[in-house]
C-alpha positions in Angstrom: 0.0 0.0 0.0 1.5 3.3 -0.9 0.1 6.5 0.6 1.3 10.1 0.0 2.6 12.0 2.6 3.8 15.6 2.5 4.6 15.8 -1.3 6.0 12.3 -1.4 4.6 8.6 -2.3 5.7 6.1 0.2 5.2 3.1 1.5 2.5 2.7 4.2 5.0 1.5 6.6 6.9 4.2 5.8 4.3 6.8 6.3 4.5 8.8 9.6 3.6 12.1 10.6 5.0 13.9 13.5 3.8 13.6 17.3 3.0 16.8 17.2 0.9 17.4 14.9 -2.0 19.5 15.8 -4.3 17.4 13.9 -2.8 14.6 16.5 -3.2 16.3 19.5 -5.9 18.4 19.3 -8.0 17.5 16.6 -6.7 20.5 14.3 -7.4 19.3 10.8 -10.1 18.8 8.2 -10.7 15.9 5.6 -12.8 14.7 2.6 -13.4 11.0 1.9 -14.1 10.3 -1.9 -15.5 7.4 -3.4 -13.0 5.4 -6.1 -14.3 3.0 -8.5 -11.8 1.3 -10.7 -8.7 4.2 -9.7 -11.4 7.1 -10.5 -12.4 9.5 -7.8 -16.2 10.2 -8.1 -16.8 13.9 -7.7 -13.5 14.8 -6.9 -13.7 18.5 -7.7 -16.6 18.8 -5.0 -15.2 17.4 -2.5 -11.7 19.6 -3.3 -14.2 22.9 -3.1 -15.6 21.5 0.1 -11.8 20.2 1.4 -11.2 24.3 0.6 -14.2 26.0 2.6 -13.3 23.7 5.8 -10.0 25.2 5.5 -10.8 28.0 5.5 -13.2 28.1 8.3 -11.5 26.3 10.4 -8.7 29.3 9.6 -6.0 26.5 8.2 -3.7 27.9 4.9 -5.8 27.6 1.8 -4.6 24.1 0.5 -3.0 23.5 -3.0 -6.0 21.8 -4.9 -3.5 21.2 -8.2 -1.2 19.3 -5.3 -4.1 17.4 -3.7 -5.5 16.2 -7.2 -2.2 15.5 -8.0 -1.9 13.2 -5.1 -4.8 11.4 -5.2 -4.1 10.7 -8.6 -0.9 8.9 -7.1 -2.4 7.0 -4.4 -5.1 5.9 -7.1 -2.4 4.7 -9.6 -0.1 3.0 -6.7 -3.0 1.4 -5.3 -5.4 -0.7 -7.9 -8.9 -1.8 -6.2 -12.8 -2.0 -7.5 -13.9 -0.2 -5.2 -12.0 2.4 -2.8 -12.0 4.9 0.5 -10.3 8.0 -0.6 -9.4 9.9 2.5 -7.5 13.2 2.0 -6.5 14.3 5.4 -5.1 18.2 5.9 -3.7 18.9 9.5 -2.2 22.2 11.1 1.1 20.6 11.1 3.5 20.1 13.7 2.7 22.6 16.4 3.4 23.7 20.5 1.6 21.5 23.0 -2.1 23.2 23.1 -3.9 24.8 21.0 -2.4 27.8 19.7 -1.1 26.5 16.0 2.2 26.4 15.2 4.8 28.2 12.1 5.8 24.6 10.5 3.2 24.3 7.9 0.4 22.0 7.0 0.4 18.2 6.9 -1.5 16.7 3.9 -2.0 12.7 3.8 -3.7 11.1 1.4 -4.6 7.4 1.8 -6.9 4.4 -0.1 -8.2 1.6 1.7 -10.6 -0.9 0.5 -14.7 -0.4 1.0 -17.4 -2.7 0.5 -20.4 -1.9 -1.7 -23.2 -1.1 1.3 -26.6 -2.7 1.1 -29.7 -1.4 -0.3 -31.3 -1.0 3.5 -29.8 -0.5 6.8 -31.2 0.6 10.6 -30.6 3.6 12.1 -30.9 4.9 16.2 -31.5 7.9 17.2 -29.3 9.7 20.1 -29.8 11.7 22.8 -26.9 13.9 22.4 -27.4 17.4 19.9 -25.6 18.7 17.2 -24.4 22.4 18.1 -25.7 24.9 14.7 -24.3 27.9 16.4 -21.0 26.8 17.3 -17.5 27.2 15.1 -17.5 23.9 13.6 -20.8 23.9 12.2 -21.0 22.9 8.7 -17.4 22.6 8.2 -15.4 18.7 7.8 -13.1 18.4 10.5 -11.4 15.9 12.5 -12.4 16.5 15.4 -14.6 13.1 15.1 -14.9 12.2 18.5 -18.6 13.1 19.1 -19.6 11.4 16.3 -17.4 8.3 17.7 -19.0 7.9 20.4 -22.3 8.0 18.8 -21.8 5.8 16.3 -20.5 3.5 19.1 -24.5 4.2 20.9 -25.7 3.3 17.6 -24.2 -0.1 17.0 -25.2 -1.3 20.2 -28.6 -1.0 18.9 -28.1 -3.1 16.5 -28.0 -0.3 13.8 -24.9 1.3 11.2 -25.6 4.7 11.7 -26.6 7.3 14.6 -29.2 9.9 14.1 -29.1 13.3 16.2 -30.9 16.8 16.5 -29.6 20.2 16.7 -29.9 22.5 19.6 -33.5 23.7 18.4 -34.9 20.0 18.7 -35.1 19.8 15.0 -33.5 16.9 12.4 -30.1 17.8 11.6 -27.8 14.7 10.3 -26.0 11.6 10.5 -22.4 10.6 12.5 -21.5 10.4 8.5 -24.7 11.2 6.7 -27.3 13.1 5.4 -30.7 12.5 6.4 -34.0 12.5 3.9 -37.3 12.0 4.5 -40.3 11.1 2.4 -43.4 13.3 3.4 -46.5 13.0 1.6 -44.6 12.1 -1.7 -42.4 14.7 -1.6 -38.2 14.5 -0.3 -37.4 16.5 2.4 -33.8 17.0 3.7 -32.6 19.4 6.6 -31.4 23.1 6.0 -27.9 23.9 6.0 -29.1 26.1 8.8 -29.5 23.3 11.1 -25.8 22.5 11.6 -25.1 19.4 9.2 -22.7 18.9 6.6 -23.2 20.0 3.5 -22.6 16.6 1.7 -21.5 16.3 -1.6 -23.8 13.4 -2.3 -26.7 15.2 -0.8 -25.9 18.0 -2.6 -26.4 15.7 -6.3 -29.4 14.6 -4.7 -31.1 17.6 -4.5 -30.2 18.7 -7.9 -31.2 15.0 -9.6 -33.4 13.9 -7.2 -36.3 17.1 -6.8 -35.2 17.0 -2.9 -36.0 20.2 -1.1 -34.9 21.7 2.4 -37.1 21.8 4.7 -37.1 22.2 8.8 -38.4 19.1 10.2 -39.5 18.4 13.7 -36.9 15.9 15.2 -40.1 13.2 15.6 -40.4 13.1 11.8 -38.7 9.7 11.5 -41.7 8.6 13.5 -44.1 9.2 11.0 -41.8 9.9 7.6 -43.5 7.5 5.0 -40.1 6.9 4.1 -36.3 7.6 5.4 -33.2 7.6 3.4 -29.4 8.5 4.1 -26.9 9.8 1.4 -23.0 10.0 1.9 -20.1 9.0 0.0 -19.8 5.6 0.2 -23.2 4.9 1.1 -24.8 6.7 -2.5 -29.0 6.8 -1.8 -29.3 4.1 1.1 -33.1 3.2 2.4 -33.5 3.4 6.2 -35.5 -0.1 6.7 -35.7 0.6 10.5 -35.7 3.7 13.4 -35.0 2.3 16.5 -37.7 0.2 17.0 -39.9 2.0 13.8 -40.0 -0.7 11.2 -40.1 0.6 7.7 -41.5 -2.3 5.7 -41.2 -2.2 2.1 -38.2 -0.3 2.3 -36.8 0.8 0.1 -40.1 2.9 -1.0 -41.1 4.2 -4.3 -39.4 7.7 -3.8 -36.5 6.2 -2.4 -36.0 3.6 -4.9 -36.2 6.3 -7.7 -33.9 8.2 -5.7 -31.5 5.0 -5.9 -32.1 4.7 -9.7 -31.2 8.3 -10.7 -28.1 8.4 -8.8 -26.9 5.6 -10.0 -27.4 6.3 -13.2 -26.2 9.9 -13.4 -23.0 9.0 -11.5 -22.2 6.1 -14.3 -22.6 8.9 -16.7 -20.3 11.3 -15.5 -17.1 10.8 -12.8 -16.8 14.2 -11.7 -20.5 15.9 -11.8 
């Protein structure tokens, strides 16, 4: 396995990063993960725009996006699979002890590791814990996973792959590492950017192939939701076949199912949309 590691393509046992890092110690770092079929990135120049605006909000140097595509390319070439996990990582570099940022520079790591085409239905569980809108994070792709660790973790012992949680209003806001949709009297209803989630590439090509509109829903929704879908990168249009102990029978539904069809289709027909 060869992964790319501050301008260079090395071997994986090879590949280190410093102790220091910030993105090590204190979580300072942001990161896109890309799906690769057959040593092509799908939607690559998205998730570069989005890789950019985390950046930038999380107040890191802007990052070199000829560099980045240049090392994915790389990676991809290096490492030949059907079916891949992109993962561009891009750290504050090595830095003091704490959270003031240090003068070395940016890391950037860019990595491929094998990924399993998911099913057409999956559970989900809903958390108690809230996603903060208002707070500096919001919206943007960082590292600092830990929250979403540890409900994920809540999740699985419920005997589902994902965890679903509110915002700070009460109101439906996302996955650990999804987008939420909901099917509402026939029509496809996702979350505002307003309510703190991520604004995910894949739900983004939903909404634009798909019909889905925004809407602010009532966290309870996925109690009565005729039908509930997630949408993330390596999970495409996924049906929700279960809410904690909601059964969804039928699932995937008719929206959903079209939802499934379209996105498949339009991402055969074009790599980087």
């Amino acid at each position: 396995m060869k992964i790319w590691v501050n301008g260079a393509l090395v071997d994986a046992s090879d590949a280190v990063v410093p102790v220091l890092d910030h993105g090590l110690t204190v979580g300072d770092g942001v990161f896109e993960t890309v799906k690769a079929t057959d040593g092509q990135a799908f939607a690559l120049t998205r998730h570069l725009g989005r890789l950019a605006r985390s950046a930038a909000g999380l107040g890191l140097p802007a990052p070199d996006l000829d560099q980045v595509r240049k090392a994915c390319a790389e990676v991809l070439a290096a490492n030949p699979m059907p079916l891949g996990r992109l993962r561009i990582t891009y750290t504050g570099g090595t830095s003091p002890l704490g959270s003031e940022r240090g003068e070395a520079g940016p890391t950037l790591v860019v990595a491929l590791g094998t990924a399993a085409r998911r099913p057409d239905t999956t559970a989900v569980a809903t958390v108690p814990w809230r996603r903060n809108e208002h707070g500096s994070l919001a919206g943007l792709k960082t590292t600092s996973y830990a929250e979403n660790v540890v409900a994920l973790a809540h999740a699985r012992r419920a005997g589902a792959t994902e965890a679903l949680l509110a915002n700070t209003a009460g109101r439906l806001c996302e996955g650990t590492g999804s987008n939420v949709f909901v099917v509402v009297g026939g029509r496809l209803l996702t979350p505002p950017l307003s309510s703190g989630c991520l604004a995910g590439v894949t739900r983004a090509l939903v909404m634009e192939w798909c019909g889905a509109e925004e809407a602010d829903l009532p966290f309870d929704v996925l109690r009565t939701a005729d039908e509930v879908l997630l949408t993330s990168t390596l999970r495409d249009v996924q049906a929700v076949s279960r809410v904690d102990d909601r059964e969804l029978p039928g699932a995937p539904g008719p929206v959903t199912a079209e939802a499934m069809r379209v996105f498949a289709a339009r991402e055969a027909a074009d790599i980087d949309p």
